[in-house]
N, C-alpha and C positions, 0 to 999 in steps of 0.2 A: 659962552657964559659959564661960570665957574660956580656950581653949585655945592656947598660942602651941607653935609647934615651930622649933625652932632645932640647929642641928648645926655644930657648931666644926669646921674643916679644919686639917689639922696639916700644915705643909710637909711635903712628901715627900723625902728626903733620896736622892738616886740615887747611888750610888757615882760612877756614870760622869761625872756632870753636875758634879764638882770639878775631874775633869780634861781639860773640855771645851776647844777653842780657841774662841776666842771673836773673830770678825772683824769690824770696826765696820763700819758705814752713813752713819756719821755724817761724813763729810768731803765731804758736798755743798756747794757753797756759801751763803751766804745772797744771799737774792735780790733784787731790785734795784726796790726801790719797787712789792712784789705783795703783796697779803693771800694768805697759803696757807689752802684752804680748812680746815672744820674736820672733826674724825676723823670722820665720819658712819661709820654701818655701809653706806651707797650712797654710788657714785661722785658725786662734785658734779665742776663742769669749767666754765670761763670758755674766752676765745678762746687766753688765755694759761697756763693752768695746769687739773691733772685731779686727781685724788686719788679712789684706789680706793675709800676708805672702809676696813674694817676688812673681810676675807675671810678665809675661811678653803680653805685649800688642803691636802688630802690628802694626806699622808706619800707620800714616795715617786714624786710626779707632778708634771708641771707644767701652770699655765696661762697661756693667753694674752689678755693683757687688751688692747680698744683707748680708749685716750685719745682720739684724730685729733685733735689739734694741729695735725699739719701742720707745715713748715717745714724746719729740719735737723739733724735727731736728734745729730748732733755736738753742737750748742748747749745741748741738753737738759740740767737738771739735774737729779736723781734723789734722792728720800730715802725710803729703806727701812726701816722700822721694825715691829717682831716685838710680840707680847703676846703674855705668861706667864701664863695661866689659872688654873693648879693647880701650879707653882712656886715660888711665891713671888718673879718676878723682876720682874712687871709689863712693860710699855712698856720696850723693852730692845733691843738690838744686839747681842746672844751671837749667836755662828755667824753672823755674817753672811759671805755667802760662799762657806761649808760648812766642813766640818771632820770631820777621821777620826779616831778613835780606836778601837784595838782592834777593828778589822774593823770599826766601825758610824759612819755619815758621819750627823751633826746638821747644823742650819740649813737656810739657804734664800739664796738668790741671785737677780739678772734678772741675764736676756742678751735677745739680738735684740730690741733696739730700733733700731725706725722710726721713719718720722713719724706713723703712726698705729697701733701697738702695741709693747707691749713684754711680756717671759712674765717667767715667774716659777715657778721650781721648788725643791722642796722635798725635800730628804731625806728618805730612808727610817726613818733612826732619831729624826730630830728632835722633842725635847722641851720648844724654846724659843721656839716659833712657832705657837703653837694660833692666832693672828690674821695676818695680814700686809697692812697697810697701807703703800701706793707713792703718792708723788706726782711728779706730772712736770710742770715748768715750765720756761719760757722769761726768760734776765733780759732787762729793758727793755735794758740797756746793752752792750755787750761787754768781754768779760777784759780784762785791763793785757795780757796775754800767753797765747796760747792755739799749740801745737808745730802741725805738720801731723801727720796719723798715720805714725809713725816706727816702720819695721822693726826692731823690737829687739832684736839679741842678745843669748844668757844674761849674765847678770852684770850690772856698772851700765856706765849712758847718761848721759853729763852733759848737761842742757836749758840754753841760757842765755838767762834772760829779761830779763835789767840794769835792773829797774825803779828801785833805788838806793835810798837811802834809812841811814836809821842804823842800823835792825833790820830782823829779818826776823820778830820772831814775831808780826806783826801778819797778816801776808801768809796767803793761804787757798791753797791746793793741792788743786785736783779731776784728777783721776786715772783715767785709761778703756782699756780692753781693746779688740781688737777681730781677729779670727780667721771664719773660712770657714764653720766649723760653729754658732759661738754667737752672731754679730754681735759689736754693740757691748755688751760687756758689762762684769761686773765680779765672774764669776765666780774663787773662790780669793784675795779681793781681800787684800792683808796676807799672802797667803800661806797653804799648808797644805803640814805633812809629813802623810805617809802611809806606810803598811809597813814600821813601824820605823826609819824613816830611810832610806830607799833609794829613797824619790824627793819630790822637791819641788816642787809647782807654785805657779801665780801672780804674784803680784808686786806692790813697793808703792815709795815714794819717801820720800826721806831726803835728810839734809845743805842742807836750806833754805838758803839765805844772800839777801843784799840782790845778787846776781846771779844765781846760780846754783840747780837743783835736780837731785837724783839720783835716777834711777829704776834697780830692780834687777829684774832678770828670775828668775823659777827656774830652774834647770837640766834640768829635766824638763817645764818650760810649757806648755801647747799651747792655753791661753787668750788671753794676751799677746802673741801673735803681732807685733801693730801696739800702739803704745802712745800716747796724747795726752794731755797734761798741762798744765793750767791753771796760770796764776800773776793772783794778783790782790788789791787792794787791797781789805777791804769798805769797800763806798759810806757805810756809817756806824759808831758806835760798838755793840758788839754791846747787849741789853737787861741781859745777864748774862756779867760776865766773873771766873772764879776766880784769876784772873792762875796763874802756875805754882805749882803744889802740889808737894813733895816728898813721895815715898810710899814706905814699905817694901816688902819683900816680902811676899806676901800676904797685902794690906791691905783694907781698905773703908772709906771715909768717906761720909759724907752731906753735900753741900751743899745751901744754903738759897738758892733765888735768887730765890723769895716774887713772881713775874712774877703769879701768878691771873689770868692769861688763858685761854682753852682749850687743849689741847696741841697740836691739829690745826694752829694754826699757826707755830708753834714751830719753829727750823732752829736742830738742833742739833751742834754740832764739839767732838770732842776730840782732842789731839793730845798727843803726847808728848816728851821732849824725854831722851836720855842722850849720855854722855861719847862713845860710840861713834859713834854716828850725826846726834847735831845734833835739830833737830827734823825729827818722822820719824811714820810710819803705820807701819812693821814690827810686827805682827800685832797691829794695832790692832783690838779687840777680845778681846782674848786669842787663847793662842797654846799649844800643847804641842810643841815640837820633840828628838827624843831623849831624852822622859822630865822636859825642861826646862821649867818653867811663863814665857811670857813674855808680856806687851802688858800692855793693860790695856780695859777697857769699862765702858759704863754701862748701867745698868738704873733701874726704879721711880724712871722718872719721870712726876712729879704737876705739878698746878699752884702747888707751894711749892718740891719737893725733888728732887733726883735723887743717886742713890747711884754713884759709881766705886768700880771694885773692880781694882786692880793687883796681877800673877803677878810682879813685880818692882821689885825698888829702882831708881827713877827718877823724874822729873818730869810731871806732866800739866797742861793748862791746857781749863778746859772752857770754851764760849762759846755763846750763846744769841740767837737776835735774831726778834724778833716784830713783823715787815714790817708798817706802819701805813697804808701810802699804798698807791690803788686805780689802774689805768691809765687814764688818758683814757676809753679805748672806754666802758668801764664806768661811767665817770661820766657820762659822753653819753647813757647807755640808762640809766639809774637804777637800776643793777642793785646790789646790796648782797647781798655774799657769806653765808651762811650762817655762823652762830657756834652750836657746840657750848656749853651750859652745863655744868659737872659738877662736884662736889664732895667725888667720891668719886676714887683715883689708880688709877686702872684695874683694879685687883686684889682679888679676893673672898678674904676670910680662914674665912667663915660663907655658911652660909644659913638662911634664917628665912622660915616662913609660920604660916600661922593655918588651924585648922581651924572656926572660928567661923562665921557670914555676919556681911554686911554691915561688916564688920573688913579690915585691910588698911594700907598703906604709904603715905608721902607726903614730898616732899622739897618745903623751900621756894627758891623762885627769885629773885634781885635782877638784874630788867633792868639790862644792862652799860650803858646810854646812857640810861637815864632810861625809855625807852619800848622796848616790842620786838613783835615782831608774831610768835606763835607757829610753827613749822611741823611740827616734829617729837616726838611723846615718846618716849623709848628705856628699856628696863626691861632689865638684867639677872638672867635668870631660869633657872631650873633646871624644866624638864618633865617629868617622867616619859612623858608620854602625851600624843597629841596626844587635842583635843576638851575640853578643858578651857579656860574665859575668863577674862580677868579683865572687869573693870567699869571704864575708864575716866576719870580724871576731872582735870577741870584747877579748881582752887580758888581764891577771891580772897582777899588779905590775915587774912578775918574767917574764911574757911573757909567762901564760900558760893560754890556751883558757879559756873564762869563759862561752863559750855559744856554742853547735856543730856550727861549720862552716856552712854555706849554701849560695848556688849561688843566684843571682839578676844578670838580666837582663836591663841594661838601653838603654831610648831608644838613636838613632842618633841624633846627635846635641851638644851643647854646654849647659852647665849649671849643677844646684845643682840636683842633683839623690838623694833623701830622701828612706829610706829604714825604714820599721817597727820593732821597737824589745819590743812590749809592750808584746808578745805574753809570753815574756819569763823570766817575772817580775822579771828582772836582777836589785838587790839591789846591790853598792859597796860603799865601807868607805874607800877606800884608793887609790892610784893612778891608772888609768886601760890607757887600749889603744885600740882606737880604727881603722883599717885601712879594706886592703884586699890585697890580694893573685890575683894574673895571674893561674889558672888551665889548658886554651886552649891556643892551640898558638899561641898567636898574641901579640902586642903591643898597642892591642887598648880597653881599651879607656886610653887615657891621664889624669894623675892629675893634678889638678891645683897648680902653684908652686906660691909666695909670696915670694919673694927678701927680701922684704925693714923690718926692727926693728925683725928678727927673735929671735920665745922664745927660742929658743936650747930644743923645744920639739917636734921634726919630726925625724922621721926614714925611713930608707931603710929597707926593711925585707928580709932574716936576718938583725938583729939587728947593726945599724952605724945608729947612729947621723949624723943629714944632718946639713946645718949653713942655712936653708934657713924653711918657715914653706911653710909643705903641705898643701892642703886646704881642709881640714875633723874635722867636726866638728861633734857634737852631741846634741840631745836637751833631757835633764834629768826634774823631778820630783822632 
C-alpha cells in the first residue's frame, strides 16, 4: 500500500510583521573580478573572500564568527542576507539592522569587525531571520573614492568625491559605522525610530550627485559615532538591471531577472530615488517612523525572481551582478570555487513524506559546465526525532545508482541536513539525481516541498514527476 503524507503551510499572517521597518543589506558593493562563494549551510573561504554559509542564530543573542581574511577591515565588503522559513518572505533583507516596534526589536545586524572576525546579533523578537548568511570579501581593485573615518555630527555631512560624470545613478555608495563599543559596524543602518518617536538612531546617505554625497546622522546615534563612505564606479555592467521602477504606496511587484545561477553568488543593490532626497538609502529596507510606513525592500529571492515591496510612492531601481572571473592566486592552485545547484527559491510552502519503505524523493541535476564533480547533497527536512535515516542516493541519467547507497542520520529539528560525498570523487557530464530512500519505518523526516514556479524536475521514487519542486539540492565542483 502506498502511503504518501503531506501537509500544506499557510502563511502566517502576524499582525506585527506589516508594520515591521524593514532595513536593507543590500547596498554592498559588487565586487571586483571574485566568484562569491555559494550559500552552502558551512562556511566556504578563499584567500580573498568567506561566506558563513546559512546559520542559524538564537533570538536575542549574538555570535561571533571568524573569517581571518586578514588585511584591513575598512576594505571589507559585507553582505548580509536573512531566510524566512515559515513566512513566506524567503531569502530577504527585512530588519536588516534591527527595528522597534511596539516595545519588541525584529532583525539582525554585524558590528565589530576585524580582520579576522566579525559578530552578528540578532533580536529578541525577530521573525525574519530563521537563517542568516554573511559574506566578507575583499575587492581586487580600490573605490573611485573612499572618506577617511569622519567624526560625524547629528544631522547631514556633505562628502565630496568629484568623480564627474553626466549621472549619478550608475555610482554605488557603501556606507559604514564605527563607534567604541560596536566597531565597525552597521548597526541601525537606514535608521530606526523607537519609543514613539522620541528617539532616533543610526543613520544612512542621500542626495547622490556626479560630486557630491550626503550622509545624515540621527539625533540620538550612538552607533555612527565615525562615518566612511564609499563612492564608486562598478567595474562592469550589472547581470540584472530594473532601471528605475515607479511604485505606489504599498505596493509589491515581482521582477523577472531569470540569471539561474545559484544565489550564493549573487551581489544584490537596491536603491531608491524621491523628490526629497535624490537618490538615497533612508530606511532602505522599510521603515515605520511616527506611525508613517516608509522605504522599501526585497524579499523571495530565487534564481528567476525577486519581489520589492515599497511603504511609499517613489522610485526603486534594483541591480544584480554575478562576479564571473576568479583571482590569479586561485587560478595558480587550481582551486575552483564550490557552486550550490538548486531549483527550489528557498522557501517551503508543504512538507511531504512517505510512510512506505523503499519510497522516497529525487530531484534531477544539469551539470552547469558540461561536467561537475560532486561534493555536497543538502536536504531540507522536517525531524521530529533524532535517530531516524534516510538512505542516500545519487542516480545516473537512467536512474541507476552511481554511488553505493548509504544511511545518514539527521539530527531533530527543522532545516538543511548537508551530507558529504567528496569521499567518492563522483565526476558526471550528463543529467544525474540526486534524493533518498525510507529504509525504517517511519515517516519521519519530512521534505521540504516549494509550490510556487516549479522546474518539472522533482520525483517521487519510484519514479513520477511531481508539479511541485523538492527541496534537494547539491553543491558541485
Amino acid at each position: 500500500m502506498r502511503i504518501k503524507l503531506m501537509s500544506i503551510l499557510l502563511p502566517i499572517a502576524l499582525g506585527v510583521a506589516a508594520l515591521v521597518a524593514l532595513l536593507s543589506a543590500g547596498n554592498t558593493l559588487a565586487d571586483r573580478a571574485l566568484v562569491a562563494p555559494a550559500a552552502d549551510a558551512t562556511s566556504t573561504s578563499s584567500a580573498y573572500w568567506w561566506s558563513s554559509g546559512w546559520i542559524t542564530v538564537a533570538r536575542g543573542s549574538a555570535v561571533t564568527l571568524t573569517h581571518n581574511l586578514g588585511g584591513d577591515p575598512d576594505d571589507y565588503l559585507i553582505q548580509m542576507w536573512f531566510l524566512d522559513t515559515d513566512n513566506g518572505h524567503g531569502i530577504n533583507i527585512r530588519a536588516y539592522g534591527g527595528l522597534e516596534k511596539n516595545g519588541q526589536w525584529y532583525g539582525a545586524a554585524w558590528q565589530n569587525l576585524t580582520a579576522n572576525t566579525i559578530q552578528i546579533v540578532r533580536y529578541a523578537n525577530d521573525t525574519l531571520a530563521d537563517r542568516i548568511m554573511v559574506q566578507v570579501w575583499t575587492p581586487l581593485t580600490p573605490f573611485d573614492y573612499c572618506s577617511d573615518w569622519t567624526t560625524v555630527p547629528t544631522l547631514t555631512t556633505v562628502f565630496t568625491h568629484n568623480l564627474g560624470g553626466s549621472t549619478a545613478d550608475d555610482y554605488i555608495v557603501h556606507l559604514t559605522f564605527r563607534n567604541s563599543a560596536n566597531g565597525i559596524n552597521q548597526r541601525a543602518y537606514g535608521g530606526i525610530e523607537y519609543g514613539s518617536g522620541t528617539h532616533f538612531v543610526g543613520g544612512y546617505w542621500s542626495h547622490l550627485t556626479t560630486s557630491t554625497v550626503e550622509v545624515y546622522r540621527y539625533i540620538n546615534d550612538p552607533f555612527a559615532y565615525q562615518m566612511r563612505v564609499c563612492v564608486t564606479t562598478p567595474p562592469a555592467r550589472p547581470d540584472y538591471d530594473s532601471g528605475w521602477v515607479t511604485m505606489t504606496s504599498d505596493s509589491l511587484i515581482t521582477l523577472t531577472h531569470d540569471l539561474q545561477v545559484p544565489i550564493g553568488r549573487y551581489k544584490v543593490r537596491l536603491d531608491q530615488w524621491s523628490d526629497y532626497l535624490g537618490i538615497n538609502n533612508k530606511d532602505l529596507g522599510g521603515a515605520v517612523e511616527n506611525v508613517i510606513p516608509y522605504g522599501a525592500n526585497w524579499e523571495n529571492l530565487t534564481t528567476r525572481t525577486v519581489r520589492i515591496y515599497s511603504r511609499a510612492a517613489q522610485r526603486v531601481r534594483l541591480r544584480i551582478w554575478v562576479p564571473k572571473m576568479v583571482y590569479l592566486p586561485l587560478v595558480l592552485n587550481n582551486y575552483v570555487p564550490p557552486t550550490e545547484l538548486a531549483y527550489d527559491d528557498g522557501g517551503n510552502e508543504s512538507w511531504q513524506s512517505f510512510a512506505d519503505l523503499n519510497r522516497g524523493f529525487a530531484v534531477r541535476f544539469t551539470p552547469p559546465d558540461g561536467t561537475a564533480t560532486l561534493v555536497q547533497a543538502r536536504y531540507y527536512l522536517n525531524t521530529a526525532a533524532s535517530g531516524h535515516p534516510i538512505q542516500v542516493h545519487v542516480w545516473d541519467s537512467d536512474h541507476n545508482d552511481l554511488i553505493t547507497p548509504f544511511t545518514a542520520t539527521p539530527p531533530a529539528g527543522i532545516g538543511w541536513f548537508d551530507v558529504d560525498l567528496t569521499g567518492y570523487n563522483l565526476t558526471v557530464s550528463d543529467d544525474f539525481y540526486v534524493g533518498f530512500l525510507y529504509t525504517v519505518q517511519h515517516s519521519d523526516p519530512s521534505i521540504g516541498v516549494d509550490i510556487s514556479a516549479p522546474d518539472n524536475r522533482s520525483y517521487e521514487v519510484p519514479w513520477q514527476q511531481q508539479g511541485n519542486d523538492y527541496m534537494i539540492r547539491v553543491t558541485v565542483r
